[in-house]
N, C-alpha and C positions, 0 to 999 in steps of 0.2 A: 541639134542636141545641145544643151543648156549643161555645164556644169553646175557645183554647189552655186556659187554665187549667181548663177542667172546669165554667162557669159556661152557666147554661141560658140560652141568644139565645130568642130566639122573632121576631115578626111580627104585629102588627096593623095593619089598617086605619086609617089615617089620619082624624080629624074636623075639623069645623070650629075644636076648641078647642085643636086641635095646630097653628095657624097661628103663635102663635108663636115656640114651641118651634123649628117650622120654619126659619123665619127666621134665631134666635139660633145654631140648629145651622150653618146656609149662613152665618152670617159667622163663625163661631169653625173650622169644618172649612174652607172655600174663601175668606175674605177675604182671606188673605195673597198668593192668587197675583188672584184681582178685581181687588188694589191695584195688584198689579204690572204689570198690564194696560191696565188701566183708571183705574186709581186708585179708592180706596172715597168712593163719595158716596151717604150715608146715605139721601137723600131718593131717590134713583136706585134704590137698590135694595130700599127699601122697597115703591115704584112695579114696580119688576118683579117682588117676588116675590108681592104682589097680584095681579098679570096673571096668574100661571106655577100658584099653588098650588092644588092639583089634590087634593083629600083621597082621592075617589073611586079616582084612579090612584098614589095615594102608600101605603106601609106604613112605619110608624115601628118602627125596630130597638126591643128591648128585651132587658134584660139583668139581672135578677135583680131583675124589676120595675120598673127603672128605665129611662126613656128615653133611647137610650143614639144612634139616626143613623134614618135615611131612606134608602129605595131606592125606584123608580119605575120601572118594567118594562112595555116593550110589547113585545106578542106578535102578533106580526104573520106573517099565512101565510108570508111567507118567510127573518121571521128572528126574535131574540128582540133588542130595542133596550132595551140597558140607558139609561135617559135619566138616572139620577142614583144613585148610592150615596154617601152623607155619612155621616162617623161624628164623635162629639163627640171631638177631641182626646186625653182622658184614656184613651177607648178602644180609640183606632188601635193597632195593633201587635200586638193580640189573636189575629188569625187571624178576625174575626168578616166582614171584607168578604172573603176570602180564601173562608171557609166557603160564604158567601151567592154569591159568584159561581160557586164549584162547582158550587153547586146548581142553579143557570141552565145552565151548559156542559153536567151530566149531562143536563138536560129538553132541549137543544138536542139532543143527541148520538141522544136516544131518537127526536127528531122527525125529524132528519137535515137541520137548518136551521143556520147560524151564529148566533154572538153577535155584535152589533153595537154599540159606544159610542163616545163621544165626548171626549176629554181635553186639557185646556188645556195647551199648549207649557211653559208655565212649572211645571206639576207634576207634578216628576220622579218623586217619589214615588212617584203612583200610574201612571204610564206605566211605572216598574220592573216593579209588581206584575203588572200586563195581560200586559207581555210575559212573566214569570214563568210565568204562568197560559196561557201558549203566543200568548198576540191578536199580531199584526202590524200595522204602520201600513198602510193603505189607503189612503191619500191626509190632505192637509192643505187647511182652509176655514175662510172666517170673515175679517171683513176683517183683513190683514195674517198669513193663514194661524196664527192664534192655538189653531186645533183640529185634536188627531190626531185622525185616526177610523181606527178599529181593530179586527179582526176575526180571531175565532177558526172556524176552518169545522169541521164536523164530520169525525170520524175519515176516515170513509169518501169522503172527497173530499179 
């Protein structure tokens, strides 16, 4: 797969030795809006993403070799739950999270299920891109309704 510029994305499997990477990615891609929420407390979210990182269920983005975001994908009989797309910063803007949710909306489309995911109130950003990509807000959850959840259905309904 080719982002905007013409550079090869690809996808592997997440390992144990991508625990960090993980992490440094989840605070430099999502810590601005964390802080804004929550406020960023290092020990706090070290402690979560110990709990959370899932290498099994994780694929680390790459990009002309380089480690470049993370995406987390459950496929569940009745829908496809996107649980996390992260890209490093210097990345964003490429078309590479644009491309990779495609890719999901076309498997959905094929299977005749929606996409399903979840995005914090505070980032606009990527709430732009979703509804870009056709998702609608389906309700809002999470203490103080701090989460859109957002759904794209297939053509055919």
């Amino acid at each position: 797969m080719l982002d905007a510029a013409g550079e090869n994305v690809g996808l592997r499997q997440a390992d144990d030795a991508d625990k960090e990477f993980c992490y440094r990615l989840h605070k430099a891609a999502l810590g601005d809006y964390v802080a804004a929420i929550w406020g960023w407390d290092e020990r706090a979210q070290r402690d979560w993403h110990e709990r959370l990182f899932d290498p099994g269920n994780w694929q680390i983005i790459t990009m002309g070799g380089a480690d470049v975001g993370m995406i987390s994908v459950d496929r569940r009989p009745e829908e496809i739950y996107l649980g996390r797309i992260e890209i490093l910063p210097e990345y964003q803007g490429r078309g590479i999270g644009t491309r990779l949710i495609g890719d999901l909306l076309d498997e959905a489309e094929r299977r005749g299920v929606p996409v399903v995911l979840d995005v914090l109130v505070v980032n606009r950003r990527a709430y732009a891109l979703y509804e870009r990509l056709g998702f609608r807000e389906a309700g809002r959850h999470g203490d103080g309704y701090i989460k859109i959840r957002m759904r794209r259905e297939p053509s055919g309904r």
